[in-house]
VEXSEFI-668683 format. One record per residue (C-alpha): residue in one letter; z, x, y. Coordinates in steps of 0.02 Angstrom, whole numbers, padded with zeros to 5 digits, always signed. Example, Ala and Ser with C-alpha at 12.3 -4.5 7.8 and 13.67 -1.06 7.14 Angstrom:
REM VEXSEFI-668683
A+00390+00615-00225
S+00357+00684-00053
REM end
This chain:
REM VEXSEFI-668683
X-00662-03384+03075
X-00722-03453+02899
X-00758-03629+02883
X-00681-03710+02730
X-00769-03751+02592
X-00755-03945+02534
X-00667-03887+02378
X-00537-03805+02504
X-00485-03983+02566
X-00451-04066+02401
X-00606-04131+02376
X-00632-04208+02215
X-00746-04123+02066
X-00849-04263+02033
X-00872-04274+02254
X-00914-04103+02259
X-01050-04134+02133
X-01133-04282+02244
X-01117-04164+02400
X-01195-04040+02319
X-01330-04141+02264
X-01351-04208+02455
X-01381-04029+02497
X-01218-03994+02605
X-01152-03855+02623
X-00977-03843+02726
X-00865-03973+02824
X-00904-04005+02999
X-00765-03968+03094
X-00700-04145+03097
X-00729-04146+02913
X-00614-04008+02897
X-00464-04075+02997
X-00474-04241+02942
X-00501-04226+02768
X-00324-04164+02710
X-00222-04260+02847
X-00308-04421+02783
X-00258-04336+02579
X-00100-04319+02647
X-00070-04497+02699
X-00035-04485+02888
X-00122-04607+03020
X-00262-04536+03097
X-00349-04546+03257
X-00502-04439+03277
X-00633-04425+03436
X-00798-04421+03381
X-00969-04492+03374
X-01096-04533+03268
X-01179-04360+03222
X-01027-04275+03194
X-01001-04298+02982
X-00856-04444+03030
X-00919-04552+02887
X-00900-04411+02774
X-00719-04380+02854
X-00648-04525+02834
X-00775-04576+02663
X-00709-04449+02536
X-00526-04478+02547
X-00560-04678+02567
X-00658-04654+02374
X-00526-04545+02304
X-00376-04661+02381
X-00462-04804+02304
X-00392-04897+02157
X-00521-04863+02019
X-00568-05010+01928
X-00444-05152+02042
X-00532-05314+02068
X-00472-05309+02246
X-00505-05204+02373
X-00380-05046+02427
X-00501-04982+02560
X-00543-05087+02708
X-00679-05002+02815
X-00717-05098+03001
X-00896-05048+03098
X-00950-05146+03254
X-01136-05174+03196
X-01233-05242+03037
X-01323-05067+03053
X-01163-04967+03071
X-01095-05038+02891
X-01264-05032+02803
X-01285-04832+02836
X-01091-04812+02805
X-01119-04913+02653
X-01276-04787+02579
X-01151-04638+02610
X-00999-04684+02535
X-01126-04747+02388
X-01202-04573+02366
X-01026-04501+02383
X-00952-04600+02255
X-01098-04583+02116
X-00999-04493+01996
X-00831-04574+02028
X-00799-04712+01883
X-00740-04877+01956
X-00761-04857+02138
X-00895-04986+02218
X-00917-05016+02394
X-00992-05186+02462
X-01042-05212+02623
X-01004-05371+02719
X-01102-05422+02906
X-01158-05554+02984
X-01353-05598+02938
X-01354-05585+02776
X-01313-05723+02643
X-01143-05761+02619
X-01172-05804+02452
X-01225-05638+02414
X-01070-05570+02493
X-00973-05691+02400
X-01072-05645+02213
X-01019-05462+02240
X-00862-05458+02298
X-00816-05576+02163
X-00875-05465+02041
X-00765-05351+02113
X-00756-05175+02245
X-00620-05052+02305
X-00705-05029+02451
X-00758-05174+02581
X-00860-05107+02744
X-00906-05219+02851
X-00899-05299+03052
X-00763-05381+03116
X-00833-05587+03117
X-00887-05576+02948
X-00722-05516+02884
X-00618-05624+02968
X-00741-05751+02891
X-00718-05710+02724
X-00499-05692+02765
X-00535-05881+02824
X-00626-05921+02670
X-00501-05849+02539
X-00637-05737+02482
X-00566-05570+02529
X-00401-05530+02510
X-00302-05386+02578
X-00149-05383+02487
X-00149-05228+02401
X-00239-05135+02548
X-00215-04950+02540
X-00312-04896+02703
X-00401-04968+02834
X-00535-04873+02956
X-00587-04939+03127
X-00758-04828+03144
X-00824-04833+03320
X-00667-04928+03397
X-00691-04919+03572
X-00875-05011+03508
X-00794-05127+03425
X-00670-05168+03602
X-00823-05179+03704
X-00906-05298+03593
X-00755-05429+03634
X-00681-05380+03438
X-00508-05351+03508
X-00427-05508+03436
X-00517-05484+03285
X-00461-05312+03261
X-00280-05376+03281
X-00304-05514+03167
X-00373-05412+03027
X-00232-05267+03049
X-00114-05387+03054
X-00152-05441+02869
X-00120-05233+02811
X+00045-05201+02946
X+00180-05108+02876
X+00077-05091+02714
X-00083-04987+02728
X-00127-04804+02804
X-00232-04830+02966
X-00364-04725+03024
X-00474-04725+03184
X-00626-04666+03256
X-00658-04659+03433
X-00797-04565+03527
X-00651-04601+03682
X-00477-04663+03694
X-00442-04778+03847
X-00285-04883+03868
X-00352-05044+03758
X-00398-04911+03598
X-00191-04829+03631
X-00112-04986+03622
X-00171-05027+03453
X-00131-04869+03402
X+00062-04910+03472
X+00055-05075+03406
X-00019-05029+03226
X-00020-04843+03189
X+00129-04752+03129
X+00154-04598+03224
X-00035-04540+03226
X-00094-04385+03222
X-00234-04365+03365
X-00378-04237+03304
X-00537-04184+03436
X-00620-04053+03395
X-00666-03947+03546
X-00818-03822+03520
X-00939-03730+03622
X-01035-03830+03727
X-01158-03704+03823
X-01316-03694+03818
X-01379-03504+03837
X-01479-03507+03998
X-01703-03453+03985
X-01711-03588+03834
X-01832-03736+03882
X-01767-03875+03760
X-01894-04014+03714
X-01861-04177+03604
X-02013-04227+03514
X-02014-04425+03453
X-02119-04419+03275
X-02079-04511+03126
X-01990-04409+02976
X-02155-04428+02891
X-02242-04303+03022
X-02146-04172+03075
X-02216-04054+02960
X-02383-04084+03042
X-02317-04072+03198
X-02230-03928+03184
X-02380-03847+03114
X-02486-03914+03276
X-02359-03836+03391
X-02380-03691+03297
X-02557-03665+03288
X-02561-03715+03482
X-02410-03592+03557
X-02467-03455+03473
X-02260-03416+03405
X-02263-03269+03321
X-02093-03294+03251
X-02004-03470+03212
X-01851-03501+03145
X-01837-03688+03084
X-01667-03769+03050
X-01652-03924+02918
X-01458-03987+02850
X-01502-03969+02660
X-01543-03863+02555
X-01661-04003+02464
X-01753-04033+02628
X-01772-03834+02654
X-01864-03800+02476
X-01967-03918+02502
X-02012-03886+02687
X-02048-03712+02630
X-02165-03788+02494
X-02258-03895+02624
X-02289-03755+02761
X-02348-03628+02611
X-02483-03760+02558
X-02542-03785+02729
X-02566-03563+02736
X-02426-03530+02829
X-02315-03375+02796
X-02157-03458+02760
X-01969-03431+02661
X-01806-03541+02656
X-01636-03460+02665
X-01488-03567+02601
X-01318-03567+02497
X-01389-03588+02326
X-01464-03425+02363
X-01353-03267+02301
X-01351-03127+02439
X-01473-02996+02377
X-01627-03144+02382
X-01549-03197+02562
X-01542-03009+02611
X-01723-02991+02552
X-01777-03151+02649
X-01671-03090+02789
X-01775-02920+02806
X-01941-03003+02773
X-01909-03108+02937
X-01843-02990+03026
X-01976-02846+02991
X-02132-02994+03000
X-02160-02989+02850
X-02152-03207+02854
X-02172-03306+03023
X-02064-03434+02995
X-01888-03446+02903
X-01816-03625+02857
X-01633-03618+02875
X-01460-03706+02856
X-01344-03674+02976
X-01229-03594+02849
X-01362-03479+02787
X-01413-03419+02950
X-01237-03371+03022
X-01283-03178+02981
X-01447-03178+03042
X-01473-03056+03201
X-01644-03070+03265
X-01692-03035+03436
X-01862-03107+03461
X-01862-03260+03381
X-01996-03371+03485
X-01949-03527+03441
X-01836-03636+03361
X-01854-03790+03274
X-01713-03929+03235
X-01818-04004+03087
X-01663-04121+03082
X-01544-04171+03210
X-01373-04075+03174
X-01239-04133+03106
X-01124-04095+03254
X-01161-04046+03439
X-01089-03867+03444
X-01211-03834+03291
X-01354-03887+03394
X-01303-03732+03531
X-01271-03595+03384
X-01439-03667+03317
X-01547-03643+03492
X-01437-03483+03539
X-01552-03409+03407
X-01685-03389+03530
X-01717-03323+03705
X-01590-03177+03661
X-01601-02990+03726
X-01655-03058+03913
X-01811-03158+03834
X-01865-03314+03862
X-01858-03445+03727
X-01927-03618+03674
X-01824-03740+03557
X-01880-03940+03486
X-01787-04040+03403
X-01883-04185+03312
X-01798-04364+03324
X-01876-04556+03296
X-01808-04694+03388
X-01659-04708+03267
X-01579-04549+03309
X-01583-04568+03475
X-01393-04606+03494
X-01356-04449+03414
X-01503-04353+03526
X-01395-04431+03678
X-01226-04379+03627
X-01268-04196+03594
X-01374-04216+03787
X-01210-04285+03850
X-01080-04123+03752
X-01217-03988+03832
X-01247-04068+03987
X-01437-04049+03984
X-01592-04170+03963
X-01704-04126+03839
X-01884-04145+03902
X-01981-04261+03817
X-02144-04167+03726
X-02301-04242+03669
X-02368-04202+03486
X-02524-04106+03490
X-02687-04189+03467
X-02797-04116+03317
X-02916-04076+03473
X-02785-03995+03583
X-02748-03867+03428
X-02926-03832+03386
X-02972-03815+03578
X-02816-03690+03574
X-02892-03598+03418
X-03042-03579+03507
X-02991-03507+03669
X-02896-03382+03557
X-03051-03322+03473
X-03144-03317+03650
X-03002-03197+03694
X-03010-03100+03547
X-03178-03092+03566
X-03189-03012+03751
X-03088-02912+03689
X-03203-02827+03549
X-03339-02850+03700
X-03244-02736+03800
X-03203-02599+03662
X-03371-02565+03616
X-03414-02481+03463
X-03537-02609+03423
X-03700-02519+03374
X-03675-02552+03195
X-03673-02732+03197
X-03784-02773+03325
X-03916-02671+03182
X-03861-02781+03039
X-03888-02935+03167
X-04044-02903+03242
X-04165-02954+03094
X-04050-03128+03113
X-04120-03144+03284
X-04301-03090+03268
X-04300-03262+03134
X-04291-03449+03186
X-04103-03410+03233
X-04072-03393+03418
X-03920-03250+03452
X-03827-03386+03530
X-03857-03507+03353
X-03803-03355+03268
X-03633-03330+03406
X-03583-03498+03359
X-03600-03487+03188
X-03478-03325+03149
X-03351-03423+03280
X-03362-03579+03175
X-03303-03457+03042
X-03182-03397+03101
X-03083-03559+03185
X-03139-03675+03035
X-03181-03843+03059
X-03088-03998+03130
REM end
């Protein structure tokens, strides 16, 4: 079944612009269930975690709910850490670049109060921030939650392990009876229910349930590099596993251009298939893949729902998905038709919440791999040419050349000088 489009949900025209211009292409599943209920005005309680698009979810109906232009805040957005609200903070602000009146300021423990107290003087529709520090600013006068619209508990059962309970109830005591309620929550125990008895109205519970498989003959690896160098080290493993065929997945089509860009400067045969595409270029990049004529495709996942390619060696998750069941349609790519297959995903140490959750929905480790040294992939290149090169040995056929190099070897140049010097040719230098 079709996935619908953001426009489908009642996304806003001047949303759909800054999604577009963050590269996305279609809801996440939780997107799409939780976008029009939220619209639509009903209490929400949705199981997921972070990695699955929930800021989005519960972000674009919290910026087109919002009172454009109100001194005081309709939205009220709750996170359990200072790190939590700052990247909730940077979505909703690229979300809401082209909405008119909407700001969002973020309020945590750590930073200057004063600051806190500058901005939200000045004025925002949408306050995000942990549970202290707001009640801190309630305390304080400085934040008032009279005309609240909505409030959002992202990460709840977080926020109940960190000892916010009494918090949580203060603060939703201030919007009872008043404001729309929505929750987050990777699990729902018996502390997380009674709140939503105590302060929900009638809530509608949304999990989204996908496949969760793995196919079996796929070795999964994680490498740990900095954004900044995955593109080398994907060309190292490359260069030093000999793939003949890689398909590498990114979640914009921004990051895919200009992945393609990089790989073609570094020599390497290399297209990007993505929605911004119109289908006779994707079924031309399509049958180039697919008949070798490039060895390595950068995909969406959107994009590369009609691609059928049996012999793909390798797959890469340039980025981390956006939601667990995209990770197995991603890796499913390879190790088809009874072959083996080999897929990395690339993470730093910040993703590694997300890396656990999808190792937690699969039930699988992934094995920790090493980046390639510059030596390992020029000691590969070179055993390839040896190989190569016994092979020639072995063929024969090589009265002609040994003719042209014969006057080489009656000069100062010894045959094995003269060896060394056509395989520094042909594997290049360090």
């Amino acid at each position: 079944m079709k996935n619908n489009s953001f426009s489908d949900l009642g996304t806003n025209s001047s949303i759909l612009r800054s999604i577009d211009e963050m590269g996305y292409e279609e809801p996440t599943p939780i997107q799409s269930r939780c976008i029009p209920a939220i619209l639509n005005g009903l209490d929400l309680v949705g199981q997921a975690q972070t990695g699955t698009g929930k800021t989005a979810a519960f972000g674009i109906p919290a910026i087109q709910i919002a009172d454009k232009g109100s001194k005081t805040p309709s939205i009220l957005i709750l996170c359990p850490t200072r790190e939590l609200a700052i990247q909730v903070t940077g979505e909703l602000i690229k979300l809401s670049k082209y909405i008119d009146g909407v700001f969002t300021v973020p309020v945590y423990g750590g930073q200057p109060i004063g600051r806190q107290l500058h901005a939200l003087k000045k004025g925002a529709q949408i306050v995000v921030g942990t549970p202290g520090r707001v009640i801190d600013h309630l305390k304080r006068g400085t934040l008032k939650l009279g005309a609240l619209k909505m409030v959002v508990l992202d990460e709840a059962d977080e926020m109940l392990n960190m000892g916010f309970r009494e918090d949580l109830e203060e603060i939703l005591s201030f919007s009872h009876g008043k404001s729309q309620t929505v929750m987050f929550s990777a699990t729902v125990p018996k502390p997380i229910r009674q709140i939503m008895n105590r302060w929900m109205n009638n809530p509608e519970m949304i999990k989204v349930e996908g496949k969760t498989e793995t196919a079996a003959g796929i070795e999964q690896y994680i490498m740990e590099v900095r954004d900044s160098v995955r593109t080398e080290a994907l060309s190292r493993i490359m260069d030093i596993g000999n793939f003949k065929l890689a398909l590498i997945f990114c979640n914009t089509k921004k990051l895919c251009d200009n992945l393609v860009q990089e790989l073609q400067a570094r020599g390497y045969s290399a297209d990007a298939l993505h929605g911004d595409m119109n289908q006779t270029v994707r079924d031309k990049v399509m049958n180039k893949f697919r008949n070798r004529g490039i060895d390595m495709l950068v995909a969406t996942d959107v994009a590369a729902r009609g691609l059928d390619v049996d012999d793909i060696d390798v797959v890469f998750n340039y980025d981390i998905p956006q939601d667990p069941e995209y990770y197995v349609h991603r890796i499913g790519r390879t190790g088809r038709a009874g072959r083996s297959g080999v897929a990395i995903t690339f993470a730093s140490g910040s993703k590694r919440k997300r890396i656990r959750f999808i190792e937690k929905v699969i039930r699988t480790n992934l094995k920790p791999l090493p980046m390639p040294s510059t030596h390992d992939v020029e000691q590969s290149k070179m055993d390839a040419q040896f190989e190569e090169l016994v092979e020639t040995l072995e063929a024969g056929g090589l009265r002609p050349y040994i003719e042209q190099l014969e006057p080489f070897a009656e000069s100062e140049f010894t045959p094995i000088e003269i060896a060394a010097a056509l395989l520094k040719m042909r594997v290049g230098k360090p």
